[in-house]
C-alpha positions as CSV (number, residue, x, y, z in Angstrom):
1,X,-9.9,-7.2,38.9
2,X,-7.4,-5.4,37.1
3,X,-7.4,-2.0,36.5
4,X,-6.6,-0.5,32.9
5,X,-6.1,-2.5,29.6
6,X,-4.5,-5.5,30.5
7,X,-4.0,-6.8,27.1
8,X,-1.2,-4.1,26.3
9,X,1.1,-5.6,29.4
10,X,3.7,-7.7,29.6
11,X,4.4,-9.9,26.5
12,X,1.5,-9.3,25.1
13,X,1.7,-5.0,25.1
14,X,5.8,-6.1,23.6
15,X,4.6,-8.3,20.9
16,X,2.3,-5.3,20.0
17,X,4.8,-2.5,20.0
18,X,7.0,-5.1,17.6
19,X,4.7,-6.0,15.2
20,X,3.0,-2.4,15.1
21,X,6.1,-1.3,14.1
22,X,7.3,-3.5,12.1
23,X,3.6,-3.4,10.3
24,X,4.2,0.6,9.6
25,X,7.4,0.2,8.3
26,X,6.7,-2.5,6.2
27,X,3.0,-0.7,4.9
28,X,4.7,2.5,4.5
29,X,7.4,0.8,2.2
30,X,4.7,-0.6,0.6
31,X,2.5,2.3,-0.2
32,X,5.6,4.1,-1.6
33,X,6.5,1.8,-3.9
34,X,3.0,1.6,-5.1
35,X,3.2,4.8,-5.8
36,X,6.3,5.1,-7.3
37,X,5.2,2.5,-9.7
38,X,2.0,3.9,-10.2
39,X,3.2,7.2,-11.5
40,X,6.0,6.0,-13.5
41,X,3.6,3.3,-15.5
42,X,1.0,6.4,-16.0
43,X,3.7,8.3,-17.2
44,X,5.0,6.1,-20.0
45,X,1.5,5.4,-20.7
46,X,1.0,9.4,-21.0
47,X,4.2,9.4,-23.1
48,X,3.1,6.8,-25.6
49,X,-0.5,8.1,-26.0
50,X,1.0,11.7,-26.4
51,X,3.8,10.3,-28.8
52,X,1.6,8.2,-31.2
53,X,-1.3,10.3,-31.1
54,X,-5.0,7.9,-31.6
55,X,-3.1,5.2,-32.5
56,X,-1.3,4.4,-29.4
57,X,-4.2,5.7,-27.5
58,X,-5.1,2.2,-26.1
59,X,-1.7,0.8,-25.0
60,X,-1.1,4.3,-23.2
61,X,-4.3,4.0,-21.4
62,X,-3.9,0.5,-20.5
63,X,-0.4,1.2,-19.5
64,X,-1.9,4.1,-17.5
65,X,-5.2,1.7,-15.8
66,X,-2.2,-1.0,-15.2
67,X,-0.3,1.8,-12.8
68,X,-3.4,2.8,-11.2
69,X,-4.1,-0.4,-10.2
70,X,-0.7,-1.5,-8.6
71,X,-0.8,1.8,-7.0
72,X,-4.4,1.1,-5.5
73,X,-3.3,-2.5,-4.6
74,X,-0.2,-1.6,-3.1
75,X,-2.2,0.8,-0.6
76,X,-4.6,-1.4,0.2
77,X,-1.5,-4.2,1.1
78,X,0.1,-1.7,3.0
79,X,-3.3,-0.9,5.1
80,X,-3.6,-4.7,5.6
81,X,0.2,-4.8,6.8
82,X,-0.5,-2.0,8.9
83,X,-4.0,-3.2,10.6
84,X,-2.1,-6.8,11.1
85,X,0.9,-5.7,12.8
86,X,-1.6,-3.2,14.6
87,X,-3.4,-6.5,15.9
88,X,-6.7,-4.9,14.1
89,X,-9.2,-7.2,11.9
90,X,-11.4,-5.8,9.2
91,X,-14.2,-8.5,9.7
């Protein structure tokens, strides 16, 4: 019987460096440009609610609700990249 974690030798513990980092990268990339996009969105959102007062209230929020929700489903991509390349399952 084998002592230690098997599973992380040989091919197997190779394949999971690569994709673990490969994962990271790509999650990371992912969760920045989320956010990137995110705040730029809220921000032109903020500028037209600021610039036509109550009238462009609306578009500026939804604007603002659209980055927020990129920026949220870019995170939650990256996690996904990350727990994949990671070998992990959410289930």
């Amino acid at each position: 019987m084998p002592i230690g974690n098997s599973q992380d030798n040989g091919i197997t513990g190779a394949a999971k460096f690569a994709t673990s980092t490969v994962g990271n990268l790509v999650g990371g990339v992912s969760r920045t440009v989320g956010g990137v996009t995110g705040a730029a969105t809220r921000g032109v959102g903020d500028t037209i609610t600021s610039a036509t007062g109550s009238a462009g209230k609306p578009v500026g929020d939804g604007l603002s609700n659209v980055g927020s929700g990129v920026e949220d489903g870019a995170k939650r991509v990256g996690k996904g990249v990350e727990d994949a390349g990671q070998w992990k399952s959410s289930w």
